[in-house]
TIGU-279276 format. One line per 2 residues: for each residue x, y, z of N, C-alpha, C. Coordinates in steps of 0.1 Angstrom, whole numbers. Atoms other than C-alpha are relative to their C-alpha. Example, Ala and Ser with C-alpha at 12.3 -4.5 7.8 and 13.67 -1.06 7.14 Angstrom:
9:-12:0:123:-45:78:9:12:0 | -9:-11:0:137:-11:71:-8:11:8;
//
This chain:
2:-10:10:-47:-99:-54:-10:10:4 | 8:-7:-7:-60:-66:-45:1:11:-10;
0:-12:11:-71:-30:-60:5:9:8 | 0:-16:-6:-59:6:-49:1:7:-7;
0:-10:5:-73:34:-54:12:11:2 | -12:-4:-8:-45:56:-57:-7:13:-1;
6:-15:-5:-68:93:-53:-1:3:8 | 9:-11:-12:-74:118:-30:-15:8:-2;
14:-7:9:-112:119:-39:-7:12:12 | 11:-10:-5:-135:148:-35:-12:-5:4;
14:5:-2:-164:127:-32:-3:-14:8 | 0:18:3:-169:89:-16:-7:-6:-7;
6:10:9:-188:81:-40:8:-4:-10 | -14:3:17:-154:82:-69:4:-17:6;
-6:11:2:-145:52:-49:-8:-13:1 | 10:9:-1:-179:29:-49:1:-9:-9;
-5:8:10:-170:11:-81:14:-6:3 | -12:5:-7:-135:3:-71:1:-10:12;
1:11:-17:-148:-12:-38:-6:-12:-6 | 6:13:2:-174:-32:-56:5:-11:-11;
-6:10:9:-150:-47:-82:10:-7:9 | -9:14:-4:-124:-59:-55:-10:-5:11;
7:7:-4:-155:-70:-35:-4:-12:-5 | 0:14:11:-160:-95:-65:8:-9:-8;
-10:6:6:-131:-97:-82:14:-1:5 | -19:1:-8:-100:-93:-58:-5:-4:14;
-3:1:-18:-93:-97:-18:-4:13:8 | 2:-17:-12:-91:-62:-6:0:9:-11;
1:-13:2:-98:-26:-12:12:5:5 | -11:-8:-4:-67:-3:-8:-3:14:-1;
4:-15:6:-67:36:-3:12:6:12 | -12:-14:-8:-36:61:8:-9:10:9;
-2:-6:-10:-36:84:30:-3:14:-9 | 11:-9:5:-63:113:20:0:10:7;
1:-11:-7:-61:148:28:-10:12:-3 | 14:-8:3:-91:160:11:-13:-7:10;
12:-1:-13:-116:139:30:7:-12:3 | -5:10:-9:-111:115:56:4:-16:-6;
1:13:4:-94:82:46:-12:-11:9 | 9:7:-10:-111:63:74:-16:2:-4;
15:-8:0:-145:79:71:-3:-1:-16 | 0:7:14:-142:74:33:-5:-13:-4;
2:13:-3:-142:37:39:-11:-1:8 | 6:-3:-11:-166:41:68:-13:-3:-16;
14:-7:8:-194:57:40:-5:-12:-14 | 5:15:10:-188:24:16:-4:-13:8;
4:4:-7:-194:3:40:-13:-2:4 | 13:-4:4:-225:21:49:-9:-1:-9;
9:1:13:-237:18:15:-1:-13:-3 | 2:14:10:-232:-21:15:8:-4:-8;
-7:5:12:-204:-24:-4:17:-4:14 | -4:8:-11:-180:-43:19:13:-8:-6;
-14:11:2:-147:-59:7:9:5:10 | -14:-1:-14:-117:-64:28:6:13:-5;
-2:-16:1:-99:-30:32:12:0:5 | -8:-3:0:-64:-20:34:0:16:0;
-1:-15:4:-51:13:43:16:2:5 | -17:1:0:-16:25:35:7:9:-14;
-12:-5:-11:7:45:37:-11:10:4 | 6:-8:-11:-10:63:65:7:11:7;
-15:-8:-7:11:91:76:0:2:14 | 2:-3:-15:23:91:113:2:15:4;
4:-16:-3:26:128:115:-15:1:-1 | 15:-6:-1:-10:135:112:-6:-6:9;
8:7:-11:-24:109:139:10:-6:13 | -8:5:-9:-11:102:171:-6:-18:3;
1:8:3:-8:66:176:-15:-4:8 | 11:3:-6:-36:63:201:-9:-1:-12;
9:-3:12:-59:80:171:-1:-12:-9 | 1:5:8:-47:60:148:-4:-17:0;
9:16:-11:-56:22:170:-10:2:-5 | 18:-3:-2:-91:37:175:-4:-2:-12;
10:0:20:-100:43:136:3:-15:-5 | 0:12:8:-85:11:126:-5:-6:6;
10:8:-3:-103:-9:152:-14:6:-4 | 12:-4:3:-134:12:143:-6:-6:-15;
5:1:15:-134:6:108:4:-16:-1 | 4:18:-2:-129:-33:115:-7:-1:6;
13:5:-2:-158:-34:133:-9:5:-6 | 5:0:7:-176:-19:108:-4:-5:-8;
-1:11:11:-164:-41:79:-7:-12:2 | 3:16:-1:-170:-72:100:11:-9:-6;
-13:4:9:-135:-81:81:11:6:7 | -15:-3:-2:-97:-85:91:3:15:-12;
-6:-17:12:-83:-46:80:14:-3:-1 | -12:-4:2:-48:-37:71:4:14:3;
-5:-18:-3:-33:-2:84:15:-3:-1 | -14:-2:0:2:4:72:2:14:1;
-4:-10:-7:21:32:83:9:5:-4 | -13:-5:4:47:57:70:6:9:5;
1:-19:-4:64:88:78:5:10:-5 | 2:-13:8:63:107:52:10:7:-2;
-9:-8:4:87:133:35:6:4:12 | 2:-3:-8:109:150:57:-2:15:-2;
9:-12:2:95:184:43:-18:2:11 | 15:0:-1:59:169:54:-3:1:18;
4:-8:-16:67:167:90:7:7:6 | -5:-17:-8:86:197:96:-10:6:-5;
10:-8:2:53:210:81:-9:-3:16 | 12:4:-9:28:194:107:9:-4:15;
-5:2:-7:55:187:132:12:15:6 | -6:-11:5:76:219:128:12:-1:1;
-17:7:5:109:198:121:-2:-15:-6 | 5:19:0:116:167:107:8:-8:12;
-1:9:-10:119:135:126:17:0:4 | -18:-1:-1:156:137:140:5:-16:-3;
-4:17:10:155:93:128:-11:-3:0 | 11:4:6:128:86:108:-1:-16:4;
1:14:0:136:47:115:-8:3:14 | 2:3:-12:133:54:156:-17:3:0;
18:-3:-1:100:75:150:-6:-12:-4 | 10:16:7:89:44:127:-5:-9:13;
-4:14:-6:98:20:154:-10:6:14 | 10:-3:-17:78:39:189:-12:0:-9;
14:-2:5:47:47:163:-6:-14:-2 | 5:14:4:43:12:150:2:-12:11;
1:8:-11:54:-5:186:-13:5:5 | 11:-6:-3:27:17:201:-13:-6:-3;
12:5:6:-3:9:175:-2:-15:4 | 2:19:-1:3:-30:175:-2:-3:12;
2:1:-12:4:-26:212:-14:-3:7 | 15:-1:1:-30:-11:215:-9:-6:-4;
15:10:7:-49:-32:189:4:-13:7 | -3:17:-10:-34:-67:207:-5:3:13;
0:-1:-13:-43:-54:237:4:1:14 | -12:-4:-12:-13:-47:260:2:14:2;
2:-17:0:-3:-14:270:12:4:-7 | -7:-8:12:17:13:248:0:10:7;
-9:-13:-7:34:41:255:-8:11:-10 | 2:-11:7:17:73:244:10:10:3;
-5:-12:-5:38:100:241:-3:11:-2 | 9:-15:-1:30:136:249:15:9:2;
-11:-11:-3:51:170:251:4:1:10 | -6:-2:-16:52:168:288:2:-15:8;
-1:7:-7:48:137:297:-2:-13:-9 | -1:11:4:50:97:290:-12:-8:5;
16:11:-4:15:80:294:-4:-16:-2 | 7:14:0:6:44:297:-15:0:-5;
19:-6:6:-30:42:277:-1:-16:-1 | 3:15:8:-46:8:268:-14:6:-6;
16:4:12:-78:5:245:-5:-7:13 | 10:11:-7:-107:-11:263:3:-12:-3;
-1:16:4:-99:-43:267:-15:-8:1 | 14:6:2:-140:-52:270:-1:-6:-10;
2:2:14:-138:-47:235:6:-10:-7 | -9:12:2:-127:-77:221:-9:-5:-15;
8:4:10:-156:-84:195:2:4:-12 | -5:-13:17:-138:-70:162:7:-11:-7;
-13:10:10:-113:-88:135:12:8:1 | -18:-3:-6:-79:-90:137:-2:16:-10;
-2:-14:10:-63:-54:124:16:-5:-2 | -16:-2:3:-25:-58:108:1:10:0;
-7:-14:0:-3:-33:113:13:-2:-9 | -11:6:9:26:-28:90:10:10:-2;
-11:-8:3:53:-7:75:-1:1:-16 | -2:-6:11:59:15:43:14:-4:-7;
-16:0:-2:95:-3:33:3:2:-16 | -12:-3:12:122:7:4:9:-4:-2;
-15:0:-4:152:4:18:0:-16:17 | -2:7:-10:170:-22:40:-4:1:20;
1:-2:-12:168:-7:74:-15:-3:8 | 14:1:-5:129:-2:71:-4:-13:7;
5:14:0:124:-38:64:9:-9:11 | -8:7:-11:145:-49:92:-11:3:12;
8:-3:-10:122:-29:118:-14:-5:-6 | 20:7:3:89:-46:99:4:-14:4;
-8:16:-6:106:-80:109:-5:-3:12 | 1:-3:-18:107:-69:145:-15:2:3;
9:-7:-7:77:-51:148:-10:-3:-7 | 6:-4:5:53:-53:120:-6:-17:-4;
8:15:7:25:-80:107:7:-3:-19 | 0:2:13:27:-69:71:11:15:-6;
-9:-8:7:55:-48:49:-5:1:-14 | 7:-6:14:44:-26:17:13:6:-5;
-10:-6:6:65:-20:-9:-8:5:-10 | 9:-8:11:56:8:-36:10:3:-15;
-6:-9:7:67:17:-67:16:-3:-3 | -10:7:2:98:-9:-73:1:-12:-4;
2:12:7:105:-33:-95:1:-12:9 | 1:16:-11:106:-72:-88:16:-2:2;
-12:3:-1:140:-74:-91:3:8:13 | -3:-7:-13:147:-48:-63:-1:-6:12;
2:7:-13:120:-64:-41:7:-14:0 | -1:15:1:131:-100:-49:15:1:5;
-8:0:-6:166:-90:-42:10:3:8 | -7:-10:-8:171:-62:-20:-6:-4:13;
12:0:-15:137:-66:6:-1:-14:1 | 9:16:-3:125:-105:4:14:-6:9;
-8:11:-10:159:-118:16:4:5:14 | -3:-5:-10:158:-90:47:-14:-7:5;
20:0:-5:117:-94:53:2:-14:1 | -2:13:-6:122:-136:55:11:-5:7;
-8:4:-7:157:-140:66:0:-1:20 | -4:0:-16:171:-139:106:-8:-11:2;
10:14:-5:151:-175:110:-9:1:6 | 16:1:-6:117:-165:119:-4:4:-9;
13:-5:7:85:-158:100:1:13:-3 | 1:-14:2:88:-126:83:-14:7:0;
14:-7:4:60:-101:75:-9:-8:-12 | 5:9:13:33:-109:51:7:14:-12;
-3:-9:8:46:-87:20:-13:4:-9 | 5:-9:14:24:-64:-2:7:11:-7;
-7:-13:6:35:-48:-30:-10:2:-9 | 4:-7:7:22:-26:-50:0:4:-12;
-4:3:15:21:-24:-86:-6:5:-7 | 11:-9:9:10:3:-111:1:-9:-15;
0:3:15:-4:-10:-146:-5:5:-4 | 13:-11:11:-21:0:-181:7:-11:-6;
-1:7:12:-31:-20:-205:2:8:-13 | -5:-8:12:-19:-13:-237:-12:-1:-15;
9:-1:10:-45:-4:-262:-2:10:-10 | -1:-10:10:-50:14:-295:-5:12:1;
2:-21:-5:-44:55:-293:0:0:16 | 0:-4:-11:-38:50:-257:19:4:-1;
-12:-9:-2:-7:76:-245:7:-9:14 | -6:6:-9:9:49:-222:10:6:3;
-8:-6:-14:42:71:-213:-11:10:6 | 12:-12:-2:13:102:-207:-6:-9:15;
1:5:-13:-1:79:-182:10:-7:10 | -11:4:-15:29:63:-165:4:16:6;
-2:-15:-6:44:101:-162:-10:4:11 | 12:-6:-8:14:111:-145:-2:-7:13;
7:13:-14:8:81:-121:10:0:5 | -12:2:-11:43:82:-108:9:16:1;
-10:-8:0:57:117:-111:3:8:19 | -5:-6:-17:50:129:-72:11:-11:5;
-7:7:-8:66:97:-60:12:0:-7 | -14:3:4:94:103:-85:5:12:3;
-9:-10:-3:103:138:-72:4:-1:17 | -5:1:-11:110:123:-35:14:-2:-3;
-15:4:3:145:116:-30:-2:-12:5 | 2:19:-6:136:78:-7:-2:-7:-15;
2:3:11:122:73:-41:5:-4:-8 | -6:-1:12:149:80:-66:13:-6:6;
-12:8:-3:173:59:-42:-1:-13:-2 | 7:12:1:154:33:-44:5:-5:-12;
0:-3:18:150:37:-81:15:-4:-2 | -14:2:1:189:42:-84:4:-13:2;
-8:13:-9:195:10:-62:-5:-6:-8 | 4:5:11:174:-3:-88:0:-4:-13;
-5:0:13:192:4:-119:-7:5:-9 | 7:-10:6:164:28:-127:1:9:-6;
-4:-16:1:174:62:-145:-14:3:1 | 9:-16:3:154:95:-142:6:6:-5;
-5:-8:3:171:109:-162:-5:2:-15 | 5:0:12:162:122:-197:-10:11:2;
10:-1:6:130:135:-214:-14:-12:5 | 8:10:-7:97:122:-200:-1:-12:-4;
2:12:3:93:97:-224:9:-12:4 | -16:17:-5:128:80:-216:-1:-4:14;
1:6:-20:116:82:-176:-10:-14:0 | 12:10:2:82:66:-186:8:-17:-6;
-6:8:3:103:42:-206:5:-9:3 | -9:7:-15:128:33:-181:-10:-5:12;
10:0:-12:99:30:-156:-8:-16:-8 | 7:12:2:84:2:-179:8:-6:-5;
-9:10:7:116:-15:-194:1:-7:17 | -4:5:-19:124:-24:-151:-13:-6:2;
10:4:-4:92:-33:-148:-6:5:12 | 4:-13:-10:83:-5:-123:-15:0:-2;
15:2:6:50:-3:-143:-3:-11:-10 | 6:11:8:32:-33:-159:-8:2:-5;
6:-3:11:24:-26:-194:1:-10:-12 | 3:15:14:9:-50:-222:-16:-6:1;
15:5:0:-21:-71:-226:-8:-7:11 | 4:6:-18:-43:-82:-193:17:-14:1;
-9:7:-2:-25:-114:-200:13:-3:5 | -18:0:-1:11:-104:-204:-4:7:20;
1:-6:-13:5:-82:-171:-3:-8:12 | 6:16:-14:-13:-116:-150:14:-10:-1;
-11:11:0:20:-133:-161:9:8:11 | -15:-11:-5:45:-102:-147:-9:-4:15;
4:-1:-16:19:-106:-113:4:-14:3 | -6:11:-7:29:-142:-115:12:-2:5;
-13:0:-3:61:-137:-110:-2:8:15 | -2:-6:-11:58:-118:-78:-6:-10:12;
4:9:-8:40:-144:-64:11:-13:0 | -9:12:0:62:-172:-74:16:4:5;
-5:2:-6:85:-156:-54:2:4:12 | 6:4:-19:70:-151:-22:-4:8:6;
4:-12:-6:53:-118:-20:-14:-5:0 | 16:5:1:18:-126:-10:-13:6:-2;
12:-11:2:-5:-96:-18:5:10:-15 | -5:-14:8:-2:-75:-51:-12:7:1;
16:-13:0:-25:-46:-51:7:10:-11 | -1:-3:18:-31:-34:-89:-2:12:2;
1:-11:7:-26:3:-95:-4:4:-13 | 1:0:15:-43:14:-123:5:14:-6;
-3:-13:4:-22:43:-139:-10:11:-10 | 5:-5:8:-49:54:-164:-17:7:4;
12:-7:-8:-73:66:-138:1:17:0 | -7:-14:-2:-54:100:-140:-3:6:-9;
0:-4:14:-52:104:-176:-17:0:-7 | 10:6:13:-88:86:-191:-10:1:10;
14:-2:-2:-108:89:-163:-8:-20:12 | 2:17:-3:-125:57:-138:-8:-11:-8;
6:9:4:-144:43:-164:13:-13:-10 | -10:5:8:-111:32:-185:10:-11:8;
-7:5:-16:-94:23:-148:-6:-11:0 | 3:13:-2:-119:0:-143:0:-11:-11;
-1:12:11:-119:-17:-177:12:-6:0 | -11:6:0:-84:-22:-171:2:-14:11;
-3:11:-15:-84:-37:-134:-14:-14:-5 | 9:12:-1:-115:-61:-148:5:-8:-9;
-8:9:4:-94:-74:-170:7:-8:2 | -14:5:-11:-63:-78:-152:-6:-17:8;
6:8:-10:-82:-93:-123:-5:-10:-6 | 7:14:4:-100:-120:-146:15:-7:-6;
-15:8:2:-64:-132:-163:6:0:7 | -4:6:-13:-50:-132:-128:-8:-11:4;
15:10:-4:-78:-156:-121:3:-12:-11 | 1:10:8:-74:-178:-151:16:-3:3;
-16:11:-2:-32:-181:-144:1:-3:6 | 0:6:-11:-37:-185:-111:-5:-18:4;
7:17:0:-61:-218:-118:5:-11:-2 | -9:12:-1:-35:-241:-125:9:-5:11;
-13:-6:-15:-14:-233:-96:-6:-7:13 | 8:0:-12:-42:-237:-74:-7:-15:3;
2:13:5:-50:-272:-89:10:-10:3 | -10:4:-8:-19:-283:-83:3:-2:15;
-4:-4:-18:-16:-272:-46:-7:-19:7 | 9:11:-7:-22:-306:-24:-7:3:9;
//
């Protein structure tokens, strides 16, 4: 069980609360891919201050770092931590890299597949192919350097194809923003089938507790409307049995009848995370939708709830285990 922040803060200090609740009360710290100030260097500055939980970072977009770059910061920021990190990896709209690329990827899968061979190359320490405009370079990382914790590398998956190359290639696969039903029976039987050890799965999972005078569609609307104007998104969604269609309330609606967003009392919400576990996804990381609308002090009352009734269902489970 893990937290993500899902902002693009102005400050690192918006995310110092956040770090120190899943430093106590969860596994890891989670944070996307920041274009106000530096994801890395974000992390980097909590760290600095002493506040130290395990750290995930994801979706990272591969248009903006070449893969070498993107090795270097994730071994950096695990020897910082002193903690196994997580870097997952996406690639983004294809508006986003005909912006920064000045087309999009002519197969998003292939790009996937050289970016994310490459990285995992580098941090294991074999050699990877850099590629350049003119030329095809062999690079390795120092191999002196060896004194760090492991780094996962992983993949952004939705759709079947993704999750086929996170198989191949990838430690860990992130799913965002889709119900359990989807993952449970679109992704989990691609991501463990072909008879080997699949990825480890994280998914990702926006909630809000439900409490008196709170505008719960107002915050689901708000916490999912970028990712609901992609089109990857709304196929997903579709493949889902999701509508968008309507009035916002009926999106928001639809968005919590699927169970897209987990809405109700900590409790009911630690039961809906049991289910993801009991069927074989190994990491949830709690979005708090009401960080947008009410503000981080509301965010965190939520995730400290959550996270303690995840904690008390979990305890029987764990009692059991031989």
């Amino acid at each position: 069980m893990s937290i993500y922040y899902p902002l693009q803060p102005h400050d690192p200090r918006q995310l110092a609360p956040f770090a120190g609740l899943a430093a106590k009360h969860a596994d890891r710290l989670w944070m996307g891919q920041s274009l106000n100030l530096d994801t890395h260097q974000t992390l980097a500055y909590l760290l600095g201050k002493g506040i130290s939980p395990s750290l995930g970072m994801g979706l990272s977009l591969m248009p903006l770092a070449h893969p070498y770059q993107a090795a270097v910061a994730a071994r950096s920021l695990a020897a910082l931590s002193g903690k196994p990190l997580t870097a997952v990896f996406g690639t983004g709209t294809p508006a986003f890299q005909r912006a920064m690329n000045g087309a999009p990827y002519d197969s998003p899968l292939k790009a996937a597949r050289e970016y994310i061979t490459t990285v995992s190359r580098l941090l294991k320490g074999t050699s990877g192919e850099a590629r350049r405009a003119d030329a095809t370079a062999t690079t390795r990382l120092d191999p002196t350097l060896t004194d760090f914790p492991e780094v996962e590398t992983g993949l952004g998956v939705l759709q079947g194809n993704m999750a086929r190359l996170a198989v191949e290639q990838a430690d860990v696969a992130l799913t965002w923003m889709t119900p359990l039903s989807y993952v449970r029976d679109i992704l989990l039987p691609v991501l463990g089938g072909g008879g080997k050890p699949g990825p480890r799965v994280v998914s990702v999972v926006h909630v809000v507790v439900r409490r008196p005078g709170r505008d719960v569609p107002g915050a689901v609307r708000l916490a999912t409307r970028n990712h609901l104007s992609s089109p990857h998104y709304q196929r997903a969604l579709a493949a889902a049995g999701v509508s968008l269609t309507g009035s916002d309330q009926d999106i928001a609606r639809n968005l919590v009848d699927h169970g897209v967003v987990l809405v109700g009392t900590a409790d009911e919400i630690a039961a809906n995370v049991s289910n993801y576990w009991a069927v074989g996804i190994d990491e949830v990381a709690l979005n708090p939708c009401v960080l947008v609308t009410e503000g981080p002090a509301e965010a965190l009352r939520d995730l400290l709830e959550i996270t303690a009734a995840c904690r008390a269902a979990a305890e029987p489970r764990m009692e059991e285990t031989p």
